[in-house]
N, C-alpha and C positions, 0 to 999 in steps of 0.2 A: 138842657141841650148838650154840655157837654160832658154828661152824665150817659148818657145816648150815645153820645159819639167813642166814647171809649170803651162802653160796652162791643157797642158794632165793632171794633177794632180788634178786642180780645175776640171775641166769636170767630171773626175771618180769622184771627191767629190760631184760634184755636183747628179751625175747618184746614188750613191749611197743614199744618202738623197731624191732623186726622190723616189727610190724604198721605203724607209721605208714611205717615206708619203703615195705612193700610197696603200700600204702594210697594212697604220691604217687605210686609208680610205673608204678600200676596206672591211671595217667588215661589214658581212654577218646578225649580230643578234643573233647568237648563240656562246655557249659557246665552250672556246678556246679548242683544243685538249688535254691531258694530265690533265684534270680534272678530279677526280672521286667522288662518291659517294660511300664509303665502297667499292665495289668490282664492279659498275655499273660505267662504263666511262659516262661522260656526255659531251663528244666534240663534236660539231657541234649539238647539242640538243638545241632547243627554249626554254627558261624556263618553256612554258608549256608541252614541250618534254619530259623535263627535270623533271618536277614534276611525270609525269604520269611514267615512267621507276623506279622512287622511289620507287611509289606504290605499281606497279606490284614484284619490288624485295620485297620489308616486304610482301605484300600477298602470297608471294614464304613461307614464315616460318610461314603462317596459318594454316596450316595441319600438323605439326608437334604435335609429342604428349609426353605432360607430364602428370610425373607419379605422384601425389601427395600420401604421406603416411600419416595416421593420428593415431587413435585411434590404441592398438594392434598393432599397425603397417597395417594395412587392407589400401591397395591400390585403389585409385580411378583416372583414366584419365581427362583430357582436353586438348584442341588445345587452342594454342594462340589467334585462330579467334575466339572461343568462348567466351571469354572475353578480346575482344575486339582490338587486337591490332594495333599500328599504331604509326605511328613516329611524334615528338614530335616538332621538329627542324626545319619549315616550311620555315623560311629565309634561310637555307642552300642554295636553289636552286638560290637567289637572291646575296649569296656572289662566289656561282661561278662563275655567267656570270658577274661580276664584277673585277673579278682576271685577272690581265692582261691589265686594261681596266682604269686606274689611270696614272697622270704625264705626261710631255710632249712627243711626237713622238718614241723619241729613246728609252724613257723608257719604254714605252706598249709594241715597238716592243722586245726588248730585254725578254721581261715579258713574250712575247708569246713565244719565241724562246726557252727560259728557261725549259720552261711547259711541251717542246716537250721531252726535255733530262729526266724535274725531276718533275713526275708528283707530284701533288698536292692533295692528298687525304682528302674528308671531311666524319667524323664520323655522320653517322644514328642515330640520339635517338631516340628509342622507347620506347613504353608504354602501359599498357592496361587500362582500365577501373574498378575504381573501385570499385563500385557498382557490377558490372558483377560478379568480381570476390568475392564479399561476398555472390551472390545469391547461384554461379557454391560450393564455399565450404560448404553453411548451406545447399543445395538438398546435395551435391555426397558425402560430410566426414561427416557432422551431424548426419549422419544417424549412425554412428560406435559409437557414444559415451554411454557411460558405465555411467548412473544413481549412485550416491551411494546408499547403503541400509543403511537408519540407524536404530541405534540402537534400541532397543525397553526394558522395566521393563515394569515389571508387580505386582502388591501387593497383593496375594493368598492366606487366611487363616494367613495372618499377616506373611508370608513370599514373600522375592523381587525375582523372577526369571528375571535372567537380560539375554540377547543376544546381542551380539558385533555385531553391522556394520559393511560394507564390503565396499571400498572406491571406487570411481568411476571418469571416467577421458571424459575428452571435447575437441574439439578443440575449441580454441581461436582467434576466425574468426578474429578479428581487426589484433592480430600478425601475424596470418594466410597470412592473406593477405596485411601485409605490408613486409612477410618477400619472396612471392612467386612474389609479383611488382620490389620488388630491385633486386630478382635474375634475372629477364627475361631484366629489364631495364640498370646492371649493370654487369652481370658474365656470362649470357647464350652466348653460343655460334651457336646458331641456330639450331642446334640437337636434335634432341629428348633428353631428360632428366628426373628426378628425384629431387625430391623437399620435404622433410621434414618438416610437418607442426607443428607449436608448439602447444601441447598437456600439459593442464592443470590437474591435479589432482585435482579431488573432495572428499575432505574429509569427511566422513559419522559423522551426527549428531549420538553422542552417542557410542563411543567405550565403551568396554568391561571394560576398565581400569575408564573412566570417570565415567561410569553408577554404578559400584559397590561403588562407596564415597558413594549413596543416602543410608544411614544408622541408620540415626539419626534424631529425630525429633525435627524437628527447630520449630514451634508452634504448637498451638493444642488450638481449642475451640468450644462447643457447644452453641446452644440455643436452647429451647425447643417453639412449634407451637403445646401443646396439647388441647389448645382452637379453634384452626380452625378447619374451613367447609372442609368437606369430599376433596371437588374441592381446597380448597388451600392447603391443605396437599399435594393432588397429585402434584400441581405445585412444592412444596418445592423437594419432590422427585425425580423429572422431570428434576428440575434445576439440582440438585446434581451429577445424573447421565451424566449430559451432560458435566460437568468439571471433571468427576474425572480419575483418571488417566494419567490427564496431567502431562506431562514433560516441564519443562523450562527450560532455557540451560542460563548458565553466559551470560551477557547482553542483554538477551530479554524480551521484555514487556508482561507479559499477559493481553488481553483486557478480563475481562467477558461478556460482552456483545457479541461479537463475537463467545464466546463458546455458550454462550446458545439461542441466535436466531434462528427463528424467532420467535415471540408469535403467535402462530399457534394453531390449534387442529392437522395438521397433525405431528408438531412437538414433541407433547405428553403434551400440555398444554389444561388447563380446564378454564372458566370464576369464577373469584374469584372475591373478593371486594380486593382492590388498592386504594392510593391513586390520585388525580386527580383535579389543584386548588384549594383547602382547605376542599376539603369533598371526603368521603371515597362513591368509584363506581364500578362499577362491570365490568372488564376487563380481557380478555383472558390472563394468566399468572399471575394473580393477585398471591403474596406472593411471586414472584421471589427475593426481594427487602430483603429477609431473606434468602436466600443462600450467596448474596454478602457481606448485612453485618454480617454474622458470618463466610466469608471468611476473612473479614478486620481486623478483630478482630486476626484471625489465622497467615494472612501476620504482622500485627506490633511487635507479638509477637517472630515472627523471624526475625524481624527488615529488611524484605526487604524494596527496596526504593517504596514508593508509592506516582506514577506519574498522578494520576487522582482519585478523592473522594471529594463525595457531601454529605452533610446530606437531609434527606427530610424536606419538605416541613413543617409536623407538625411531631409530635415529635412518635416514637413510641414506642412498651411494651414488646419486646424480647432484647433491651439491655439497657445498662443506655446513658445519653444523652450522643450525641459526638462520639460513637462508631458505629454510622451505617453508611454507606454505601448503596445511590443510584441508580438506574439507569433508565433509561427513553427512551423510544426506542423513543417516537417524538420530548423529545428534545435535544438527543443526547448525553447525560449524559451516563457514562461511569464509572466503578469501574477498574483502570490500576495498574498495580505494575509493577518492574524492580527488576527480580532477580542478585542482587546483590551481590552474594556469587562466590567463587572460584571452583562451582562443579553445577551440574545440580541439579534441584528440583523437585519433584514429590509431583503432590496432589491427596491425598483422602482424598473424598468428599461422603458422605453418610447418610442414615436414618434408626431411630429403630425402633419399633412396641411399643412404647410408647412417638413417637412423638418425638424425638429426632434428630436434622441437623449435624453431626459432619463435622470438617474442620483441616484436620492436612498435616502438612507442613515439607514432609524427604526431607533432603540434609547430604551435610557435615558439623558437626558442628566446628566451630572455636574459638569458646566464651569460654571464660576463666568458667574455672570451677566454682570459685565461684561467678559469673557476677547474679547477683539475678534483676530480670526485671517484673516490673510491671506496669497499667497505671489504671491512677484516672480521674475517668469522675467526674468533679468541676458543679455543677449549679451554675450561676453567679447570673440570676436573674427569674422572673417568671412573665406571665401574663394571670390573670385567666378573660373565655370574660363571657361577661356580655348576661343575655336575652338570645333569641331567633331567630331564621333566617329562614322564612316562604317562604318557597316553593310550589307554587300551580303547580299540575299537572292534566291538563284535561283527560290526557289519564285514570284516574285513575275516578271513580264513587265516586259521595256523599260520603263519612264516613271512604273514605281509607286516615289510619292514618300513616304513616312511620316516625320513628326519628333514630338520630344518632345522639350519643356523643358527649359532648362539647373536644374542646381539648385545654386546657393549654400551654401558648407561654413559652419557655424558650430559655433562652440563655448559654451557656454552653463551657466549653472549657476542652479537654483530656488533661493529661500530659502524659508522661512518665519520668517514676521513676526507674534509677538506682543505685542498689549497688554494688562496684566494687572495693578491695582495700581497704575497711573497709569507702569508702567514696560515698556519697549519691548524686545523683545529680538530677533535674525535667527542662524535658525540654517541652517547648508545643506546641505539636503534631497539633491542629487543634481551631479553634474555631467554634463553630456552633448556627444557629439562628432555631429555630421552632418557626412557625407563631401560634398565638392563634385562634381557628376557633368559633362558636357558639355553642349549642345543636342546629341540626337542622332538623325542623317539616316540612316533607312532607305530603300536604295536598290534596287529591282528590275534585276535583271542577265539572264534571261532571255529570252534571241532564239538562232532559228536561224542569224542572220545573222552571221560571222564579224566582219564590217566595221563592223558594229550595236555587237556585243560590244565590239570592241577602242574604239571611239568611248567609251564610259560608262565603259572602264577608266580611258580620258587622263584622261576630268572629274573622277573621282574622286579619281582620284593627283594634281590639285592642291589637292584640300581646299577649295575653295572652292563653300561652297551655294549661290549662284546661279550661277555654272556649271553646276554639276550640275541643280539643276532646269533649266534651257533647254537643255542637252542631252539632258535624258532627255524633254522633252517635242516635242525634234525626232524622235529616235527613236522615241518611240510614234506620232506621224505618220506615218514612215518606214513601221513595222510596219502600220500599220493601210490605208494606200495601198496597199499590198503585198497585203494582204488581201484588198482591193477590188476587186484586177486595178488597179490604177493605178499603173503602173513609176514611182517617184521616186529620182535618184539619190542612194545612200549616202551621210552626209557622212565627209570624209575622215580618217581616224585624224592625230591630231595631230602634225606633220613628214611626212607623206607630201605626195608631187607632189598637187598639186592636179587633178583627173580623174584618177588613175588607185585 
């Protein structure tokens, strides 16, 4: 008997261990029962079954609609499908048909058996696109945002009428849309919702309280242009008007070139004489080069920072050396300063009716009352050129004589000179070089006349300006007799027989 009974015993051990073999081995391919995906059973699903049933649940929460608020609070919709959504976590599907499916016989069977009683649920991540979502907020909330107005002064008969800005607000697409990814990715619960976008405030240049400090005149300097041509004068005025009434605001740079481009005629410029490699030429906006430096002069005196300033090339006769200020529209040359005060700055910039450029510089002032400030333009050294620099131009007939001034080289350096505390100090501001140029004779070269031609060549090739003028002014006789019907003989090229 209990030879029998332990037999019966191994048997059922045996029949049992039958079944769980036959039971592992009997797996179909797909995932075990009792497995979910969020609220999607995936039992008895292929993994590719099992992907696709995924899909179709998050495409289930594409047509849901959130509300975003932005600006004012002004509402604007989106679906999740329109920016893009879709789940994140593409192995999920590869650790569920794996569950259960680990360890020897008794252990997977037990694993599946488990799964039936206590399922096993795995979490969905999703996500949208985020590109999508900065297009879907700069169309449907950009549109709400509130510009600021700023502020505006104006200088009227030597009074400031000032007007306060009015602030204005944005959304801020980057927080925008990292704060509407975390909620759908993190907090949404599939539902339609509402989503709060962060909204920046824009602070208007130029409050009411900022704009009334400009009260006080932080420099001030003229030069006088009562020896210019009708056409540089207008340039001077031209320029003036195109800077004046600007505002600068604590840490911004004024470029002048920027205000007063381009050298145009439609931009209210005429063709003046300019400088131009070492001789003075005739160039649309010619005289501009005297608004900036008697602004330079107006900025040191309010001791702004000045972040770009060139001297010219040769030296010129509206300020003393060392105090002008360039600029060059080909090669980029630039007159810059940084208002460096605790309050906004206002220029005006203007002309009189005896030739007069003024340049005065209100802000707030802060400079000790009795701070006494001056600056000394030093010549260091001098280079005075020597002769003559002969320019032949054909375009120009026999006997046309043109000259222009020599110009004297110096070298030069500004200081500035403070008194302040009963104590003196000089610091140096700049040093600058002016190139020395020639007198330079423009000489007319063209004649039909071989004998005419070769005669202006010899005067020339001696270098000598009055030579040259009385021979060219024989020669335009020459030509002009000729012209008349009145035969005069040629005179002779130099070393040639005399009559022939």
């Amino acid at each position: 008997m209990k030879l029998a009974g332990i037999g019966s015993a191994v048997l059922s051990g045996l029949a049992t261990i039958l079944i769980l073999f036959v039971s592992v081995r009997a797996d179909d391919g797909t995932i075990h029962n009792g497995i979910f995906a969020d609220d999607v059973s995936l039992g008895g699903m292929t993994e590719q079954e099992a992907e696709e049933a995924i899909e179709d649940y998050v495409g289930y929460f594409g047509d849901r609609t959130i509300t975003l608020y932005s600006v004012n609070n002004e509402a604007s919709t989106v679906t999740p499908a329109e920016i893009g959504l879709h789940w994140t976590n593409r192995d999920l599907v590869g650790k569920a048909y794996d569950e259960g499916r680990s360890g020897n016989v008794v252990r997977r069977y037990k694993a599946k058996k488990d799964l039936e009683l206590n399922q096993e649920v795995f979490h969905v991540e999703w996500d949208v696109d985020d590109e999508l979502v900065k297009d879907v907020l700069e169309e449907r909330c950009s549109i709400y945002d509130v510009e600021p107005v700023n502020g505006t002064i104006e200088r009227t008969d030597g009074v400031f009428q000032v007007t306060g800005g009015t602030g204005g607000a944005m959304v801020d697409i980057e927080a925008s849309a990292a704060r509407l990814e975390h909620f759908l990715s993190s907090e949404w619960d599939g539902n339609d919702a509402e989503v709060t976008l962060c909204v920046t405030e824009n602070r208007p240049k130029g409050t009411e309280e900022e704009l009334s400090l400009v009260k006080d005149v932080l420099g001030t300097y003229h030069t006088s242009y009562k020896t210019s041509s009708a056409a540089r004068s207008a340039n001077i005025k031209n320029g003036s008007s195109l800077i004046n009434g600007n505002v600068i605001y604590p840490g911004e740079e004024f470029s002048f070139y920027d205000h007063v481009k381009p050298f145009t005629f439609d931009n209210g410029y005429q063709i003046a004489a300019a400088y131009a490699s070492g001789q003075v030429v005739d160039s649309v906006g010619g005289g501009i080069c005297q608004v900036s430096s008697t602004l330079y002069n107006a900025v040191l005196l309010s001791e702004l920072e000045v972040t770009e300033r060139r001297n010219h090339g040769m030296i010129v006769t509206y300020v003393d050396p060392a105090r002008d200020a360039t600029i060059a529209e080909s090669a980029g040359t630039d007159f810059r300063f940084v208002n460096n005060t605790d309050a906004p700055i206002y220029l005006e910039a203007y002309t009189t009716d005896d030739k007069q450029v003024y340049m005065t510089i209100y802000g707030h002032e802060t400079r000790p009352a009795d701070r006494v400030l001056s600056y000394e333009s030093e010549v260091v050294s001098k280079t005075v050129p020597e002769g003559i620099a002969v320019i032949q131009d054909a375009a120009h007939p026999v006997g046309y004589i043109s000259t222009q001034s020599a110009h004297v080289g110096y070298k030069a350096n500004l200081w500035k000179v403070v008194t302040e505390n009963g104590e003196t100090t000089r610091e140096l501001v700049n040093s600058s070089t002016y190139k020395p140029a020639p007198r330079y004779v423009t000489v007319g070269i063209a004649s039909a006349d071989p004998n005419v031609q070769a005669v202006m060549a010899n005067a020339i090739a001696t270098g000598d300006e009055d030579t040259i003028k009385a021979t060219a002014a024989t020669c335009k006789a020459i030509e002009e007799a000729a012209a008349a019907g009145i035969p005069l003989p040629a005179p002779a090229p130099e070393g040639a027989p005399e009559g022939e």
